[in-house]
DRENMI-198078 format. One record per residue (C-alpha): residue in one letter; y, z, x. Coordinates in steps of 0.5 Angstrom, whole numbers, plus 500, padded with zeros to 3 digits. Last residue first. Layout:
<atoms>
AYZX ...
</atoms>
This chain:
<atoms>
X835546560 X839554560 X833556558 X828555564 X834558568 X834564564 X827564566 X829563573 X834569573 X829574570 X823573575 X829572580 X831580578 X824583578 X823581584 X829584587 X826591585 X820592587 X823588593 X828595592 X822600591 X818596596 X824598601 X825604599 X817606599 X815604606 X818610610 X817615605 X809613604 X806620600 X812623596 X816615595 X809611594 X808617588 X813615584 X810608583 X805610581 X806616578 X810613573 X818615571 X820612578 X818606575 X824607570 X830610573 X829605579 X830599573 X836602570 X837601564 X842595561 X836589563 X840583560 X837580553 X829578552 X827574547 X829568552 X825561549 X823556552 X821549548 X828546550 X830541543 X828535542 X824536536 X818534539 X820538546 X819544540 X813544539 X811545546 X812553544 X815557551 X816563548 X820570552 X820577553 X821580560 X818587563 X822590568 X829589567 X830596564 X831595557 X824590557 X820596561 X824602556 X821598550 X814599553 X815605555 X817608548 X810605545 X807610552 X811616549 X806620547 X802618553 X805622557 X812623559 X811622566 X808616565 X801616570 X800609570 X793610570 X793612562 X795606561 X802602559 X799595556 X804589557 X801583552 X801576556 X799571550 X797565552 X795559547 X791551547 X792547542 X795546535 X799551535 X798555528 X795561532 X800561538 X807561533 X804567528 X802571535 X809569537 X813570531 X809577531 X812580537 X818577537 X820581530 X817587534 X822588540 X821593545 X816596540 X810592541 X812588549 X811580549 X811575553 X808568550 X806561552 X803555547 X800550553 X801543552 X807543558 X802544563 X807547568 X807553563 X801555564 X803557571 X810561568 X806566564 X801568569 X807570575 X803573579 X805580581 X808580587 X805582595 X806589599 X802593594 X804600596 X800604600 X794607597 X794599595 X786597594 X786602590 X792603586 X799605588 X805600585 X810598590 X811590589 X807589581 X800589580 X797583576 X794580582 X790586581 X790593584 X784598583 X785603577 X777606576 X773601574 X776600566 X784599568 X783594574 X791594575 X797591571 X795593564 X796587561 X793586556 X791578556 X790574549 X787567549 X788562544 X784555542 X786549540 X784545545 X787541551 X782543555 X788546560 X788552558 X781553557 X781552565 X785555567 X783561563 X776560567 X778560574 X782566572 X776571570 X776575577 X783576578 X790575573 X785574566 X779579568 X783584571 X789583567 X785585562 X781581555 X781577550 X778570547 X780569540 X779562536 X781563529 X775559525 X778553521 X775555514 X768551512 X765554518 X761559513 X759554508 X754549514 X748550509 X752549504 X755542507 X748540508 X746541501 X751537498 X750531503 X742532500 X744533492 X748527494 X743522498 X738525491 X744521486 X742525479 X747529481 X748537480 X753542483 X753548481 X755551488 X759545489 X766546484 X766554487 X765552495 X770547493 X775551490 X774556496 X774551501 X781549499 X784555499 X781558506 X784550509 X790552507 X790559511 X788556517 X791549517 X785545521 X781543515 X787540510 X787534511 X778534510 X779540505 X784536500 X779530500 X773533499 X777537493 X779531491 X772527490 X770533485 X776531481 X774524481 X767525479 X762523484 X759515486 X759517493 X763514499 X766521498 X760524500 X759520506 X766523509 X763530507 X758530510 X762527516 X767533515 X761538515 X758535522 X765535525 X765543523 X759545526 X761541532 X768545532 X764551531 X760550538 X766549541 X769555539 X763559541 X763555548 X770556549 X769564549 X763564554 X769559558 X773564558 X769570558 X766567565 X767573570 X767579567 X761578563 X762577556 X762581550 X762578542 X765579536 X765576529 X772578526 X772580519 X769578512 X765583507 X769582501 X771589501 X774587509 X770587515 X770591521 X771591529 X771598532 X763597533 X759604534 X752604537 X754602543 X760600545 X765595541 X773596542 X774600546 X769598552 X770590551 X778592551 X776596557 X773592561 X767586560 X772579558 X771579549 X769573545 X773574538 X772569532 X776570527 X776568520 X777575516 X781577522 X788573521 X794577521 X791584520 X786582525 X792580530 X795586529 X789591531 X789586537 X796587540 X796596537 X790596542 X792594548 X797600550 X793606549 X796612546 X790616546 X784613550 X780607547 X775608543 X776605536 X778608530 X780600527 X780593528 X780589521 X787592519 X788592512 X795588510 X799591508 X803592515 X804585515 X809585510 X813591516 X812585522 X816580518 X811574515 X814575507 X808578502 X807575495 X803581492 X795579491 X792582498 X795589494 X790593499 X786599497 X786603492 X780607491 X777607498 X782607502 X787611500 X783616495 X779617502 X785618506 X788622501 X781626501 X781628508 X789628508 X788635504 X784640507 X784636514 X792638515 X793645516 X787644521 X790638525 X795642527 X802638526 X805634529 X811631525 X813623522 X819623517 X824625522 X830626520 X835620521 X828616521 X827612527 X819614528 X818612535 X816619538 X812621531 X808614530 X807616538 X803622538 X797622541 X793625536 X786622537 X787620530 X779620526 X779626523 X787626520 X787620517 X793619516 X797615509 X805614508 X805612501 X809607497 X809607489 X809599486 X815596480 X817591485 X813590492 X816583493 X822584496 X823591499 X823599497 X816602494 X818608489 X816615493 X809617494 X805624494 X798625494 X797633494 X795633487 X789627489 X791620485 X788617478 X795616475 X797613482 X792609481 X794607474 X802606476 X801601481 X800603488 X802601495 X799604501 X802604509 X798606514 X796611520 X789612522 X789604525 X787607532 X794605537 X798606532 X805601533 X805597527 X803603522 X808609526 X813601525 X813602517 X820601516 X819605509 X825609510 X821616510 X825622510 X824624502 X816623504 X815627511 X808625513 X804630517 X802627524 X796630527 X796636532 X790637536 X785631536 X778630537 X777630529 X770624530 X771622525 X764617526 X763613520 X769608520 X767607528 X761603525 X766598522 X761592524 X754591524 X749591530 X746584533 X741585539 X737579537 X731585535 X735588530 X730587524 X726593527 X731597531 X728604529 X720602531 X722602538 X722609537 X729613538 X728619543 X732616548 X738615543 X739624542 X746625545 X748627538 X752620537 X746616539 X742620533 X748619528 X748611530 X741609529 X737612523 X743615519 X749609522 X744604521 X741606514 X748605511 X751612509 X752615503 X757619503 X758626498 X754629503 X751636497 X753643502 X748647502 X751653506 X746655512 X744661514 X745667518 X741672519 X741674527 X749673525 X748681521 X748684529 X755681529 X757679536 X763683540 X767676542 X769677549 X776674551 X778670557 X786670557 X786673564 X782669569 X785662564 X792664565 X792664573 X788658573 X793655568 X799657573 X796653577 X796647574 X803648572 X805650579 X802643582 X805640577 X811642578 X810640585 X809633584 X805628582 X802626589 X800634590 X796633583 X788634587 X790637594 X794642590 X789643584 X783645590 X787650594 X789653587 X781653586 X780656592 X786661591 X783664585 X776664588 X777669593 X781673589 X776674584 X771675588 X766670589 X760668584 X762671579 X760667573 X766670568 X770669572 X769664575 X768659568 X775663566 X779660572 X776653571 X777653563 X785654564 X784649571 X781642565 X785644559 X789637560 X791637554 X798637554 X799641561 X807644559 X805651560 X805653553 X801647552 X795648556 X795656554 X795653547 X789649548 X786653553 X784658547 X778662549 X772665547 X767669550 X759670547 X754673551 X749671548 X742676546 X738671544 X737671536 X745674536 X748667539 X741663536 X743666529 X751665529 X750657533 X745655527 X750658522 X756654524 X762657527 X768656522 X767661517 X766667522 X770664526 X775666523 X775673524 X774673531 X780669531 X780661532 X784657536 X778654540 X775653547 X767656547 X764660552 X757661552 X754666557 X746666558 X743673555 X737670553 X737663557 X742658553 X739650552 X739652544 X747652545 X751647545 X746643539 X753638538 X756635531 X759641528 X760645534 X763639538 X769640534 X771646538 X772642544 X771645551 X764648550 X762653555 X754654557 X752658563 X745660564 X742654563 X735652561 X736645559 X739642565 X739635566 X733632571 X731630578 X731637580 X731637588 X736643589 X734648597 X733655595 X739661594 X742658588 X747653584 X746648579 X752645575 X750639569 X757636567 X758633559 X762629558 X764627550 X769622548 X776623547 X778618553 X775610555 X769612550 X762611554 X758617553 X758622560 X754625564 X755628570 X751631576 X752636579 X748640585 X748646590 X746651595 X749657596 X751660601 X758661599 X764658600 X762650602 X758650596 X761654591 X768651592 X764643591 X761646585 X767647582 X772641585 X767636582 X768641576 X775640576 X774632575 X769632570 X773637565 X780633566 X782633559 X781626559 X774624556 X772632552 X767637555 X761640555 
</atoms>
């Protein structure tokens, strides 16, 4: 059982290939896996022997069962499919002593009931004393033939060596050696636990669940997490029957995937809040308290006094979640402290502590929604974020652009989402990322096919428009109507103020209170009065949201996008672009730029990335965005500000690193690549607001600045373009200098447009 992205389905494809093609055995592997983009859990079902394989079913009797996570202990049953005598492996930093307060009582006594030989081996540390991150998958390999001894050791050392040649010779040979140096260190670092006759004894310590869990995470979520859906009886989804599961699921899982999390160093802290900003999970956040909540505060909660207009008087924190980080290390790498105020640390030094901040945190203070808060990137930050502890891979690019959106305008959102990764990340069975806030509002979200997102989002905003109409005739009829002045003005305030969205939540709320009560003698009016309260929920001006890859946007999907685009109507489109099919296995897009490998392109894509950007333009009613979080944020937010308050159609292009680019520096690093993509000349910044041509004034705006890095530096830091270079020398330099030169006139035709 492994962990998504550590490379465990993958090596055990070359496992049974080695087997089979080495021995005379027969062979069989299927692989099964959960649908999270990374850090969730796979699960690969080896079979070998002397006769013919034709089981058409998963293992449950397995002689070999190995488990790469160490927090799989406490939410999976590993190891009651063992036969006596099986060998358990288990990947985990604790000694054997530790173990005993670590390992749970149902795994001691079927450990020791059946005889399993049990072996632990710490290929986490192995992993990063080599250089490998957490990419486990070769340190496990070389203990899994060791220990099955199918092939004698030297035989099968230098298959699997073979095998990580053939599979990482594009990224080079230092990756190459690291991986097999890993085999190597995986062979002799196995180490046997002798097991305690006392483990057949164990039991359980009771321990009183202080959370009380809604019935569909009990009843539904927990035994889907625990791989045991298929036994849910139909009964289970009764009052469930249109499909609909409820928001905020993810904030149950905790999932504690993570290695190291960050540790908040509180006396280096400038309270910039970029590590929040930039969070690709949402488990990082600033907290303000007044003086009685921090009265109330865990001893471990420490605060420094806020600083910054509008915070007076309050105590500020910097808050982790340390079980629901994916560790991915960005907040740290980004923090501009003199001296860090950010730093990694093991998981288990900060679980003791930060659980319970966490909880204090969110639970007992909460968000200062009251304070009088600016517009900048750090003000936004308060504000509680309505998409967290998604699925997507650690560092993921595309999920800080919508976390950010949530915040600004989650509680009024309507969010049709293109199948894809976003789609996958952001609400997958049986949990949903999308939350709500304490008064029960959030994004109402919704997946659509591939090809027709657009216009299955511009349906749902059609149909609120209508909903709208209709209230606004009501109204307009109640007016005619013999009813108090000050009544007659709050209908009035709601009819001019309905498309201002955060005016118009003011005015519905004061007339939702004035007609909740409401009585007349007048039997029309009690009527239009009834139908407006029928029709409550669309009284404030729904923010529009369709979102989704470049895949969808640049390719499959495009027809749609134009033509939202060119409706005229106020509705905003989100494009994470990852330039490539990042969900279905890294095939190129029209998005792809000249020289990147992806499928469909082994060779280096020979055409240009469509410029998606510049043809909304041509419209000239079309509000267009070219944005990259962390290269520069103040643009960011005026864009995503700008874009919903246009009152037409919007496009924001969010650049997105992604796991498939294969950055040298890891994901860790992907909120820095994003800053390098705009200082290298590749990614450019820019607004186009048609706003602006009522002013008199030239509506394209140039946010970016002359490239000062080197553009060749840059994408020979990604695998996919560095690999071109190994594999296609002859083609590589000329794709790498169009590559180049495309990226220049790109730029020169912006500064052009605004030069106008």
């Amino acid at each position: 059982m492994g962990l998504g992205s550590d490379g465990t389905v993958g090596a055990n494809k070359q496992a049974i290939m080695i087997i089979g093609n080495q021995t005379d055995q027969k062979v069989q592997a299927y692989f099964d896996y959960d649908s999270k983009k990374s850090g969730g859990i796979t699960m690969s079902h080896l079979r070998f022997g002397k006769s013919s394989i034709k089981s058409t079913y998963l293992v449950e009797h397995a002689d070999y069962v190995a488990c790469h996570n160490q927090s799989y202990v406490n939410k999976y049953d590993i190891v009651s499919d063992l036969k006596p005598g099986g060998i358990f492996v288990l990947n985990c930093v604790w000694s054997d002593e530790e173990l005993e307060t670590h390992l749970p009582a149902k795994y001691k006594k079927v450990i020791a009931e059946k005889n399993i030989q049990f072996y632990t081996i710490n290929a986490v540390q192995i992993a990063e004393e080599i250089g490998l991150g957490n990419r486990i998958n070769m340190v496990m390999q070389g203990a899994f033939f060791k220990l099955i001894n199918i092939l004698p050791e030297e035989e099968f050392v230098k298959a699997l060596k073979d095998a990580a040649t053939y599979s990482y010779n594009k990224k080079g040979d230092k990756v190459v050696q690291m991986n097999h140096d890993a085999i190597d260190k995986g062979v002799r670092r196995i180490h046997k636990v002798e097991v305690p006759p006392e483990w057949k004894n164990a039991k359980e310590t009771e321990e009183e669940n202080e959370v009380k869990e809604p019935d569909f995470i009990k009843d539904i979520m927990r035994p889907m997490e625990q791989q045991k859906g298929h036994k849910l009886p139909v009964s289970a989804f009764k009052g469930r029957e249109d499909g609909t599961f409820p928001s905020g699921s993810t904030a149950y899982e905790k999932r504690g995937i993570a290695v190291n999390v960050p540790e908040w160093i509180e006396e280096n802290c400038i309270q910039c809040n970029q590590c929040s900003y930039i969070c690709p999970h949402a488990v990082i956040r600033p907290f303000l308290l007044n003086d009685s909540e921090l009265e109330k505060a865990p001893k471990s909660f420490e605060t420094i006094k806020a600083a910054g207009k509008g915070v007076e008087g309050l105590h500020f924190r910097i808050q982790i979640s340390p079980m629901d980080c994916t560790g991915c290390g960005n907040c740290a790498d980004i923090c501009p402290a003199k001296d860090k105020a950010l730093v990694m640390n093991p998981i288990a030094t900060q679980v003791e502590e930060q659980v319970e901040n966490w909880k204090f945190a969110s639970c007992d203070v909460g968000y200062k929604t009251d304070l009088a808060l600016g517009k900048s990137f750090k003000d936004s930050q308060f504000k509680e974020p309505l998409m967290e502890f998604s699925g997507a891979c650690a560092g993921c690019g595309e999920t800080p652009y919508i976390k950010l959106i949530t915040q600004l305008f989650g509680e009024r959102m309507m969010i049709a989402n293109a199948t894809g990764c976003s789609s996958i990340w952001g609400a997958s069975a049986p949990s949903t990322a999308y939350t709500t806030n304490k008064e029960g509002k959030g994004p109402a979200w919704a997946n659509s096919l591939f090809e027709d997102n657009a216009e299955f989002g511009f349906g749902m905003y059609l149909a609120s428009k209508q909903m709208r109409k209709n209230i606004e005739e009501n109204i307009l009829k109640l007016v005619e109507k013999t009813i108090e002045p000050h009544v007659k003005e709050l209908l009035v305030d709601w009819v001019n103020y309905k498309e201002d969205g955060e005016v118009s939540k003011a005015a519905s709320e004061k007339l939702m209170t004035e007609l909740e009560n409401y009585k007349s003698a007048d039997s029309e009016v009690m009527y239009l009065i009834d139908q407006i309260k029928q029709r409550s929920d669309y009284l404030v001006k729904r923010s529009h949201w369709i979102i989704g890859g470049d895949g969808w946007a640049y390719d499959i999907g495009y027809g749609g996008v134009d033509q939202v685009m060119a409706s005229g109507e106020d509705i905003n489109i989100l494009v994470f672009d990852t330039e490539v099919y990042s969900n279905t296995g890294g095939q190129a897009s029209k998005s792809t730029p000249t020289a990147a490998v992806a499928k469909f392109a082994s060779s280096g894509k020979k055409a240009g990335k469509k410029d998606l950007g510049r043809m909304m333009m041509t419209y000239g009613n079309v509000y267009v965005a070219q944005v990259g979080i962390h290269a520069d944020n103040n643009q960011l937010i005026k864009a995503v500000r700008e874009a919903e308050n246009y009152k037409g159609p919007s496009i924001i292009i969010a650049y997105a690193p992604c796991i498939s680019h294969g950055i040298r520096e890891g994901m860790g690093r992907s909120m820095e690549t994003i800053k390098k993509a705009v200082k290298a000349g590749y990614w450019h910044l820019y607004r186009y607001n048609p706003d602006l041509k009522k002013e008199g004034k030239n509506p394209f705006i140039l946010d970016s600045k002359e490239p000062t890095e080197s553009f060749r530096d840059f994408i020979m830091g990604q695998v996919r373009y560095s690999s071109l270079a190994r594999t296609f020398p002859d083609v590589a330099e000329e794709l790498f200098n169009k590559a180049e030169e495309n990226a220049k006139e790109r730029y020169e035709t912006y500064k052009t447009l605004a030069s106008l």
